[in-house]
C-alpha positions in Angstrom: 117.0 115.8 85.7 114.0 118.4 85.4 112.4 119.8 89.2 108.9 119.6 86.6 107.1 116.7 87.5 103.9 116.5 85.6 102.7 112.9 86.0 101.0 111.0 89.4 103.5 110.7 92.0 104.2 110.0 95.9 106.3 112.3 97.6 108.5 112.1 100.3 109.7 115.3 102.6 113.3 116.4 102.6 113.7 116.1 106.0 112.4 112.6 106.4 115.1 111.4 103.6 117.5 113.1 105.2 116.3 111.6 108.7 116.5 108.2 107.3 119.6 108.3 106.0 118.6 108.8 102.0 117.0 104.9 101.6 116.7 104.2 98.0 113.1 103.6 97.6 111.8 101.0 95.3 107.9 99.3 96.4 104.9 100.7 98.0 105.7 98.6 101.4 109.4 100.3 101.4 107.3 104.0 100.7 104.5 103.3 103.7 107.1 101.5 106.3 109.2 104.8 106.3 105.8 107.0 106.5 105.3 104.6 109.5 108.8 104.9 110.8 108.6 108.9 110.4 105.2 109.0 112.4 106.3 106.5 115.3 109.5 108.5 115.9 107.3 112.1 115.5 110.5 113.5 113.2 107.8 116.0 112.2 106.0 119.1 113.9 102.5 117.1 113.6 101.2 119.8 116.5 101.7 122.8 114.6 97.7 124.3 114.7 97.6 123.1 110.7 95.5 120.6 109.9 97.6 117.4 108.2 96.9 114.7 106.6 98.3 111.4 107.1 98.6 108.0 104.6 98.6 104.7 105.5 99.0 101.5 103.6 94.7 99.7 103.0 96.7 96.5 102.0 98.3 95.6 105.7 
């Protein structure tokens, strides 16, 4: 398996894998419900000074 990823993509953090126990990830809703599970239990330093950017799913 390369690290080189050259194509479109969505991205998931580390942390947030790790945090949810390594789901296997398979549709969009499965990809925006834990992006929606990782922001309602605040895993992630969102208050850090940096300005972040968060997704959210235009079909629900």
């Amino acid at each position: 398996m390369s690290a080189v990823h050259s194509d479109e993509a969505f991205w998931i953090q580390t942390r947030v894998l790790k945090w949810a126990g390594y789901p296997e990830v398979k549709t969009m809703d499965q990809y925006f419900d834990l992006i929606r599970k990782t922001i309602t239990k605040q895993i992630l330093p969102w208050k850090t000074g940096r300005q972040t950017y968060r997704l959210y799913n235009p079909l629900r």
